[in-house]
C-alpha positions in Angstrom: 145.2 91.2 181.8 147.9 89.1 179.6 145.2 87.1 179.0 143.4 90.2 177.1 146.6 91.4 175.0 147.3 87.6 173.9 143.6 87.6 172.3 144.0 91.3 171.2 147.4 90.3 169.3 145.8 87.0 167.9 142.7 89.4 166.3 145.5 92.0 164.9 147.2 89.2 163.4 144.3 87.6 162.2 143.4 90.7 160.4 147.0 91.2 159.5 146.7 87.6 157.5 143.2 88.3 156.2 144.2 91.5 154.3 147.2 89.5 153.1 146.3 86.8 151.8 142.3 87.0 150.9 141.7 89.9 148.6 138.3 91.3 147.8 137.3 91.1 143.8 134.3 92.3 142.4 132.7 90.9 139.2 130.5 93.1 137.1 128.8 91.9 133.7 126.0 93.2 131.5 124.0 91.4 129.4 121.2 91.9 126.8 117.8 89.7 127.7 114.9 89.1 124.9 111.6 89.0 126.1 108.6 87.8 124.3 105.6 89.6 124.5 102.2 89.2 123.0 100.1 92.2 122.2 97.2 93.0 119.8 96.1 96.5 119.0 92.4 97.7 117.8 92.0 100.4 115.3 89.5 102.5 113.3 89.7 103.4 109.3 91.1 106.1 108.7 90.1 106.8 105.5 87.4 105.5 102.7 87.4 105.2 99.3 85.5 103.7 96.1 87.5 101.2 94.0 86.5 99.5 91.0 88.4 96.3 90.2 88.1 93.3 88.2 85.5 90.9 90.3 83.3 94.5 91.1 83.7 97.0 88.1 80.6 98.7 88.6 79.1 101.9 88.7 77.4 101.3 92.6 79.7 103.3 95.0 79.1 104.9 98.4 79.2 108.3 99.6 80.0 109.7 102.8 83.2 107.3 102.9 84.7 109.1 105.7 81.8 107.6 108.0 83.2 104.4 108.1 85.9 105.9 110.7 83.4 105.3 113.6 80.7 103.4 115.7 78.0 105.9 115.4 75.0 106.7 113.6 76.7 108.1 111.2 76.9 105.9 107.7 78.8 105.3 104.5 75.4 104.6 102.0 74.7 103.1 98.1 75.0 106.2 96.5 72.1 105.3 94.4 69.8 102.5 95.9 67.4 102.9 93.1 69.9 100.8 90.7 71.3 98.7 93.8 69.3 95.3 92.6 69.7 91.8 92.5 72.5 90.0 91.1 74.3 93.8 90.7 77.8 94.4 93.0 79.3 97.7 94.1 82.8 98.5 93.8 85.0 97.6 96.4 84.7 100.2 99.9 88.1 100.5 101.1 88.8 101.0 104.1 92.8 102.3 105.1 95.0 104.5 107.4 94.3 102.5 110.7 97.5 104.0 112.4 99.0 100.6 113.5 102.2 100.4 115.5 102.6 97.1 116.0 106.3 95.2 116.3 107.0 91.9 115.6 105.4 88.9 113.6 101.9 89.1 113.1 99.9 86.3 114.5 96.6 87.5 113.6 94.3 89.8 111.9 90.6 90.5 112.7 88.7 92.7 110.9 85.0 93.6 112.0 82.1 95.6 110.1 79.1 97.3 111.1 76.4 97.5 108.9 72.7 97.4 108.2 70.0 97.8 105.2 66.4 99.3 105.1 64.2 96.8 105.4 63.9 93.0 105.6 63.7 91.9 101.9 67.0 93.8 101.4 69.7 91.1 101.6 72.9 91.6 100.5 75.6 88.9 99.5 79.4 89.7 100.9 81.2 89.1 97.5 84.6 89.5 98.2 86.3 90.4 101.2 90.1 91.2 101.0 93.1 92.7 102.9 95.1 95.0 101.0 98.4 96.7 101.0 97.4 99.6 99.1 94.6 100.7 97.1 93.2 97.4 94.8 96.5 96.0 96.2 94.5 92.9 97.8 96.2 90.0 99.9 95.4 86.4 101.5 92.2 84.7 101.2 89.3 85.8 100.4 86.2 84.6 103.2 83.8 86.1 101.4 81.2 85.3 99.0 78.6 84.4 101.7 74.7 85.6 101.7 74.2 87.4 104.8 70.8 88.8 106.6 71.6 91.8 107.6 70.1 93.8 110.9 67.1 96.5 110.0 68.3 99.0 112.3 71.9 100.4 113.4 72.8 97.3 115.2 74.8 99.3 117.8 78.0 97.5 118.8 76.7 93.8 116.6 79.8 93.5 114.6 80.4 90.5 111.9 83.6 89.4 111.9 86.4 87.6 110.0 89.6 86.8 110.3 90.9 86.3 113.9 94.0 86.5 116.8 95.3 83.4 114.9 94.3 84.1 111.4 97.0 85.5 109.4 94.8 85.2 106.1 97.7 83.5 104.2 98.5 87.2 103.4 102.0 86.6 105.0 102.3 90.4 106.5 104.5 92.1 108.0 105.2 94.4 110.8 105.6 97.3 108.1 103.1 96.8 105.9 100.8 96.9 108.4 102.0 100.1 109.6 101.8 101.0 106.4 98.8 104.0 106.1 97.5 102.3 102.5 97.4 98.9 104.3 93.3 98.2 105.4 90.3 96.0 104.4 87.9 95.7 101.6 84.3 94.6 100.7 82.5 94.0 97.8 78.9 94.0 98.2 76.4 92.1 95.9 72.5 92.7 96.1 70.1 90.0 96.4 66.8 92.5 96.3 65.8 95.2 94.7 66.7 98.6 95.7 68.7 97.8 98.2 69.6 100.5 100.7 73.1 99.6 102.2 74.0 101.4 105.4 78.0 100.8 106.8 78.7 102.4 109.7 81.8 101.0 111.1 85.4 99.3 109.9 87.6 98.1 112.4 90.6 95.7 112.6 92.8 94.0 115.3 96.0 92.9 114.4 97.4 90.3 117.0 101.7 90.3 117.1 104.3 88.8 119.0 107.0 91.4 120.2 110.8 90.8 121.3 112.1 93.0 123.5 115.3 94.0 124.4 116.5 94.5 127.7 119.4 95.1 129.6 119.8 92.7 132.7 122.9 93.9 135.3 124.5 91.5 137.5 127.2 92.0 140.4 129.4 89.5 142.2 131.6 90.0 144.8 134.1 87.4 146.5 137.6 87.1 148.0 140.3 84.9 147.3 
């Protein structure tokens, strides 16, 4: 029984020096971590419009400009085919209001267009083909000026393509202007027949971007001294 109360008063004490001399601190910090992430978005035009600059100041233009909005069989067409022949260019069809939200730096910028003509014979040569900041506003490089064979029939989902994830075009662009509802694309067409009946059906880009995000990162220490 003595035995008992001796251990009993050593645990007491033992506590009795604990709480004394070891006391419990607790260490609380918050800080802010960046994470990089990589996205890309895809978007439609928005909008379509005629414009007439210096390398296309012609009277070719499209109609139905809105059509270019979508990948359907519905088509933005040479207003008047009948004058659309050889050697002779349309004004530039703009494409804008892609309702980007992208954050970041741009890494890359695709841009893809549907199209097709009436029949074989009607090739048609991409003059010029430009990213712009606003309307005749154009930026970057410029890939075009290349002859291309066009499908004969709506070529369903058979985009051409330029640009890329890693292409920036030299245009330098930033997270704003790309935003930006007058930012978009632009093609000059040039005919390399007669009568060439021009069907576009689709304009759509893909802007690549690296994102840094904030977040907050909590951390908790406790320990006794």
């Amino acid at each position: 029984m003595q035995a008992i109360r001796t251990i009993a008063s050593i645990a007491i004490v033992t506590s009795m020096i604990w709480a004394a001399f070891f006391v419990p601190v607790q260490w609380e910090q918050t800080r802010t971590a960046y994470l990089v992430n990589a996205a890309n978005e895809t978007r439609s035009a928005g909008a379509g419009a005629n414009a007439s600059s210096a390398s296309c100041n012609t009277t070719n233009t499209f109609s139905n400009l809105t059509n270019i909005g979508a990948n359907d069989t519905n088509y933005a067409i040479i207003t008047t085919p009948a004058n659309f022949d050889t050697t002779e260019k349309t004004q530039f069809l703009e494409g804008s209001s892609f309702g980007f939200t992208t954050a970041g730096t741009i890494d890359g910028i695709q841009f893809d267009v549907l199209g097709w003509v009436t029949t074989a014979s009607d090739a048609i040569r991409l003059v010029s083909i430009r990213l712009m900041t606003s309307s005749t506003v154009y930026v970057g490089s410029d890939p075009g000026g290349s002859l291309v064979l066009f499908p004969t029939a709506d070529p369903g989902s058979t985009y051409m393509s330029f640009g890329g994830a890693a292409d920036t075009w030299g245009a330098g662009l930033t997270s704003s202007q790309i935003n930006a509802s007058t930012f978009g694309a632009a093609i000059c067409f040039e005919a390399a027949g007669d009568n060439v009946a021009m069907n576009v059906d689709h304009y759509q880009m893909t802007v690549t971007y690296t994102a840094t995000v904030a977040e907050q990162v909590f951390a908790e220490i406790i320990w006794f001294f």
